[in-house]
C-alpha positions as CSV (number, residue, x, y, z in Angstrom):
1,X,-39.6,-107.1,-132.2
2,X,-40.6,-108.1,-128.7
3,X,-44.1,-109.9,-127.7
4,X,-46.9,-107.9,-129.0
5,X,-48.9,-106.5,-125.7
6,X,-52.1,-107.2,-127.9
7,X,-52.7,-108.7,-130.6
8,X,-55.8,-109.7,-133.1
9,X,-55.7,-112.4,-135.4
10,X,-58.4,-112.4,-137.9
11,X,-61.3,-111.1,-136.2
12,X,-65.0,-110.7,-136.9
13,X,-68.3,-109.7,-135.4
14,X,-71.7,-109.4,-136.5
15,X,-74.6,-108.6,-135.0
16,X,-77.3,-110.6,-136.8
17,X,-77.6,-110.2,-140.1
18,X,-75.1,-106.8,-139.9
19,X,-71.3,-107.3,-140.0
20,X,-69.8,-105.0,-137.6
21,X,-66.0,-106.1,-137.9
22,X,-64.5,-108.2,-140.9
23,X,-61.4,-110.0,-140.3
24,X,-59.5,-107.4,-138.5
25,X,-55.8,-108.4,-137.8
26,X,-53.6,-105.5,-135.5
27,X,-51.5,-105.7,-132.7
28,X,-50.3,-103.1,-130.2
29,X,-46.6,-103.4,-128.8
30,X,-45.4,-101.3,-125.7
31,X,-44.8,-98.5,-125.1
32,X,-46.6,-97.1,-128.3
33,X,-49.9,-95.0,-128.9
34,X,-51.6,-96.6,-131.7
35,X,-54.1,-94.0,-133.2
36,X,-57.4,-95.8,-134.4
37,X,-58.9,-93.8,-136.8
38,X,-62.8,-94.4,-138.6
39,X,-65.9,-92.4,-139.3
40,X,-69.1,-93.3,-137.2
41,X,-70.1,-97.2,-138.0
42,X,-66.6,-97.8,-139.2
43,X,-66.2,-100.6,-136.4
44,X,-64.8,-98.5,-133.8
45,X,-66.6,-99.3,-130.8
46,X,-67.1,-102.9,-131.5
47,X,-63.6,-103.4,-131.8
48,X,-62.7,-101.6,-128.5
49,X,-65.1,-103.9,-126.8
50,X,-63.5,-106.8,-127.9
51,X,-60.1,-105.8,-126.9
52,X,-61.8,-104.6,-123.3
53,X,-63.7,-107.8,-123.1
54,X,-67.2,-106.5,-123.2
55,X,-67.6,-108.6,-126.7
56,X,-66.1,-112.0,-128.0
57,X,-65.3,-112.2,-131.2
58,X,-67.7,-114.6,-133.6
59,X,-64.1,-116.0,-135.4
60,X,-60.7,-115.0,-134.9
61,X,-57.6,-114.8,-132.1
62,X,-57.0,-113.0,-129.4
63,X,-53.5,-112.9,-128.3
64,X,-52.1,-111.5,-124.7
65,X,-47.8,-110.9,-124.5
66,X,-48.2,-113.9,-126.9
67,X,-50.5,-116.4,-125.3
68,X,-53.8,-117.1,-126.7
69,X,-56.7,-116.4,-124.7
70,X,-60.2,-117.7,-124.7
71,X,-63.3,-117.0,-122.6
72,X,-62.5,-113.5,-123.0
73,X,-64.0,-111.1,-120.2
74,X,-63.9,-107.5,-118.8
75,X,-62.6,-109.1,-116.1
76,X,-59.5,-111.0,-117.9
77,X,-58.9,-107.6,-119.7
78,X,-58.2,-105.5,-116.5
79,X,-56.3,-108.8,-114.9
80,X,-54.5,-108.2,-118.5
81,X,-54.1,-104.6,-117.5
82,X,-56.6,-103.0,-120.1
83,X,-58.6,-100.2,-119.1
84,X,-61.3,-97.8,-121.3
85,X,-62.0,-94.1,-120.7
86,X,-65.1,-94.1,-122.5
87,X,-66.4,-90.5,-123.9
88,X,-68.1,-89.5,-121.1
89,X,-65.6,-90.6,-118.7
90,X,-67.4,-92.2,-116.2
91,X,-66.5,-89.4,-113.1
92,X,-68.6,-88.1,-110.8
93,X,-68.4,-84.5,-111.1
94,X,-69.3,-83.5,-107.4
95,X,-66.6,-85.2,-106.0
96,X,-63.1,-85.0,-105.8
97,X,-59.9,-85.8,-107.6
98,X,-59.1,-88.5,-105.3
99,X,-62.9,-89.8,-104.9
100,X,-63.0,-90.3,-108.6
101,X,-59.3,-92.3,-108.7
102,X,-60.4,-94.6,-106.0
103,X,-63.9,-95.2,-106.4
104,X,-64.9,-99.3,-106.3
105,X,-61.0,-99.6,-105.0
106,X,-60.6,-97.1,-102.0
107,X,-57.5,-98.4,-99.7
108,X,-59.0,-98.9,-96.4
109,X,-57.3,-100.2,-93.0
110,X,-58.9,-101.2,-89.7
111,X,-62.6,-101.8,-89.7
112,X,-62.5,-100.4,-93.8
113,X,-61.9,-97.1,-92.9
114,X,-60.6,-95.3,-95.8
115,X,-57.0,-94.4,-95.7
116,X,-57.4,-91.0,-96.8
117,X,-54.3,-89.1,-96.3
118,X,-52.5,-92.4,-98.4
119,X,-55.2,-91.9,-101.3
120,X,-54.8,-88.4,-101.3
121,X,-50.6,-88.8,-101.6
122,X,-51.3,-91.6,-104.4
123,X,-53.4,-89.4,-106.4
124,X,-51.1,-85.9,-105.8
125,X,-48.2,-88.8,-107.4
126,X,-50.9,-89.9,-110.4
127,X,-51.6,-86.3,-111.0
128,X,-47.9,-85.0,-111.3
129,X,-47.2,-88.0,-113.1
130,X,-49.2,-87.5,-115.8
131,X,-48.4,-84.0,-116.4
132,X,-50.9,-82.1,-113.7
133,X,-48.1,-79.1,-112.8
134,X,-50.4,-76.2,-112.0
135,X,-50.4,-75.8,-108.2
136,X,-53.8,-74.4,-108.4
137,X,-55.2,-78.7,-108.5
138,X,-54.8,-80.8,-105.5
139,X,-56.1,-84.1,-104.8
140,X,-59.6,-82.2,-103.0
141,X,-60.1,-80.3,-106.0
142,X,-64.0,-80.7,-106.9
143,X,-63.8,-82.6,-110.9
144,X,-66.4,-80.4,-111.7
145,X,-65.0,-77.6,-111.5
146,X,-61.9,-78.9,-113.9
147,X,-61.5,-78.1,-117.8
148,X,-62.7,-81.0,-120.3
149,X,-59.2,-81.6,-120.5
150,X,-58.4,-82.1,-117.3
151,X,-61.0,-83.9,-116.4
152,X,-59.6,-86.4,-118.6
153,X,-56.1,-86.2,-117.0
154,X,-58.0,-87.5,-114.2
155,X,-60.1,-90.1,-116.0
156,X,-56.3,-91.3,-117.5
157,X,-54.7,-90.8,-113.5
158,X,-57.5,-93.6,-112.4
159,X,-56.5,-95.8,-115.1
160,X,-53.4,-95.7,-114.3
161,X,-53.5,-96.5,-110.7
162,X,-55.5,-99.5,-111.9
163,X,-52.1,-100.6,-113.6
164,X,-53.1,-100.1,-117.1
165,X,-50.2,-101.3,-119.2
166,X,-52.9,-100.4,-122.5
167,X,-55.4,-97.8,-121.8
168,X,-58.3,-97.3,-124.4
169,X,-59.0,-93.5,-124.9
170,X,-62.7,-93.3,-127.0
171,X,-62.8,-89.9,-128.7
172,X,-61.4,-88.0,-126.1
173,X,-60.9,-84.4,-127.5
174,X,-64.8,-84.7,-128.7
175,X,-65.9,-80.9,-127.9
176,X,-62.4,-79.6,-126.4
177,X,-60.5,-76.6,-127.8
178,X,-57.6,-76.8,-129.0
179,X,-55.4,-76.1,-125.9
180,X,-57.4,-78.4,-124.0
181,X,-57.1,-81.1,-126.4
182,X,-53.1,-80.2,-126.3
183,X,-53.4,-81.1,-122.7
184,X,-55.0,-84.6,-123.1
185,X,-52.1,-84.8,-125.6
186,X,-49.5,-84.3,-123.0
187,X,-51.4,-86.3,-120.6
188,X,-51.1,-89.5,-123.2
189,X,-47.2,-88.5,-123.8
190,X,-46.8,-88.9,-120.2
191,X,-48.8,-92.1,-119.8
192,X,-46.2,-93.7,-122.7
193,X,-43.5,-92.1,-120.5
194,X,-44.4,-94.3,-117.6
195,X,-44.3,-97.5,-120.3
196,X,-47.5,-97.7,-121.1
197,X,-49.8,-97.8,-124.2
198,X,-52.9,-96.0,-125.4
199,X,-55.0,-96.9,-128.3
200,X,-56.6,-93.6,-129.4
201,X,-59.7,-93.8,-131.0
202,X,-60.7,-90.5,-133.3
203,X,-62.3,-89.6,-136.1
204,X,-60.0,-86.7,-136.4
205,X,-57.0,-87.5,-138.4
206,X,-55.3,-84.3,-137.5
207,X,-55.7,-84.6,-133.4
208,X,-54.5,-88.5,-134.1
209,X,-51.6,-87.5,-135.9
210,X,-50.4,-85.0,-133.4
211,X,-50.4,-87.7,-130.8
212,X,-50.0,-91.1,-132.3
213,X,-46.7,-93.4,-133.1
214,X,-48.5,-95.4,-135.7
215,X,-52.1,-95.3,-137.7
216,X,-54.8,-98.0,-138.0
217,X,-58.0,-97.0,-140.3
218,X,-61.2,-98.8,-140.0
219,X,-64.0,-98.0,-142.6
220,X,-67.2,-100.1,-142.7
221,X,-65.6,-103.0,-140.4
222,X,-62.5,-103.7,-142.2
223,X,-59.1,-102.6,-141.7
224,X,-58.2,-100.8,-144.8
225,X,-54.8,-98.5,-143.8
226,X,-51.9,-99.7,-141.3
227,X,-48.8,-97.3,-141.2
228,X,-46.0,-95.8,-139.1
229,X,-45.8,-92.0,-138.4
230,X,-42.7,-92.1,-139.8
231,X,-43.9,-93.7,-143.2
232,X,-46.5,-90.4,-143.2
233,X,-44.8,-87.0,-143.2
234,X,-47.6,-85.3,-142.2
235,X,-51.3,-85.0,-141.1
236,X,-52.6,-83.9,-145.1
237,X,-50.6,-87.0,-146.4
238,X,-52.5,-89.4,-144.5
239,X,-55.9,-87.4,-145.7
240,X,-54.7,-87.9,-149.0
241,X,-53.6,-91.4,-148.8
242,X,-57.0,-91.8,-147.5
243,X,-58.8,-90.4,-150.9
244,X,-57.4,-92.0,-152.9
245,X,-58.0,-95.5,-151.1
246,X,-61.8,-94.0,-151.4
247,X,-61.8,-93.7,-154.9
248,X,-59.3,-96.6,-155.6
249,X,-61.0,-99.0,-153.4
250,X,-57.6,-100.3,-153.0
251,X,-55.9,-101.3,-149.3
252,X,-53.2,-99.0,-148.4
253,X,-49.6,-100.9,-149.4
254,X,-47.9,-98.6,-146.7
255,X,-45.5,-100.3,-144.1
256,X,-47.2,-101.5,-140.7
């Protein structure tokens, strides 16, 4: 096993008197899509704001490629190469493919113009890369007039030209159809592809399963299920797994 991209040791947050995270311990290697599965107030979005930097944690390690880190920041997360696509994606609809890839970061050359022809190559390259093949999309296509799912291939494309060696995907087949969730699927394949990670965050076991190389499950702040795919044959084993840890109240003994 090489050095763990990310890694927490022990981690909690509360939030006055409520306890949002209980000593958490998980890691994330690369490449690999972790899938990060919890209902609403399981812990979700606290701990994806500690990974991202948004939140410290009140106890507890965070560990980058194996080195400690402290003052953790939004901005030592993207040094770190961690990027979020957040639910609603954060694009602005009326503008184009490329607008949305390099907005806050255009490439500009004498007297800041904008090099537009170069951003326009670079985000034709993010777009193919990612698994973008129909010709009928080009780098002036208007984002508003894309499918859900494709309007998170572009959401993932920015990422990646930010250099996201982890990218944090927040529910991102909330409201998609089934084909267009299949395309965000392909879309994280091909992010893996390239060597990088994706922490997918879901409330849907069976759209995590179809996508993800290994299984974390939060409920009520604490981690109470880590496995590999290959330890769960299938989607309706890890459901069941899942009752009985509900009526047990036992942690899962399944292999990490």
């Amino acid at each position: 096993m090489g050095t763990r991209l990310v890694e927490l040791k022990d981690v909690s947050k509360s939030y006055s008197k409520i306890t949002a995270l209980e000593h958490i311990s998980l890691y994330v290697d690369q490449p690999e899509v972790v899938g990060l599965i919890g209902d609403n107030g399981a812990g979700k979005s606290t701990l994806i704001k500690i990974i991202s930097g948004v939140h410290m944690p009140d106890s507890g390690e965070i560990h980058i490629r194996g080195e400690k880190v402290s003052q953790w920041s939004v901005a030592k997360a993207r040094e770190a190469g961690i990027e979020t696509v957040y639910q609603d994606r954060a694009l602005a609809e009326q503008q184009t493919i490329t607008r949305n890839i390099f907005m806050g970061r255009e490439r500009t050359g004498f007297l800041g113009t904008i090099k537009q022809k170069e951003q326009d190559i670079e985000a034709e390259r993010l777009m193919r890369t990612i698994g973008f093949t129909s010709k009928v999309f080009s780098p002036d296509s208007v984002v508003g007039m894309l499918s859900g799912g494709e309007r998170q291939g572009v959401a993932i494309a920015r990422a990646l030209y930010f250099k996201a060696a982890l990218l944090i995907l927040d529910e991102p087949t909330t409201a998609l159809s089934l084909t267009e969730s299949e395309k965000v699927f392909g879309f994280i394949r091909a992010v893996k592809d390239q060597g990088s990670s994706c922490i997918f965050i879901s409330h849907n076991i069976y759209h995590t399963y179809d996508v993800a190389d290994r299984f974390v499950i939060l409920d009520r702040g604490t981690v109470i299920m880590q496995t590999d795919k290959k330890d769960v044959p299938s989607a309706d084993v890890l459901v069941k797994d899942l009752q009985v840890i509900a009526r047990t109240g036992a942690v899962s003994a399944r292999p990490a």
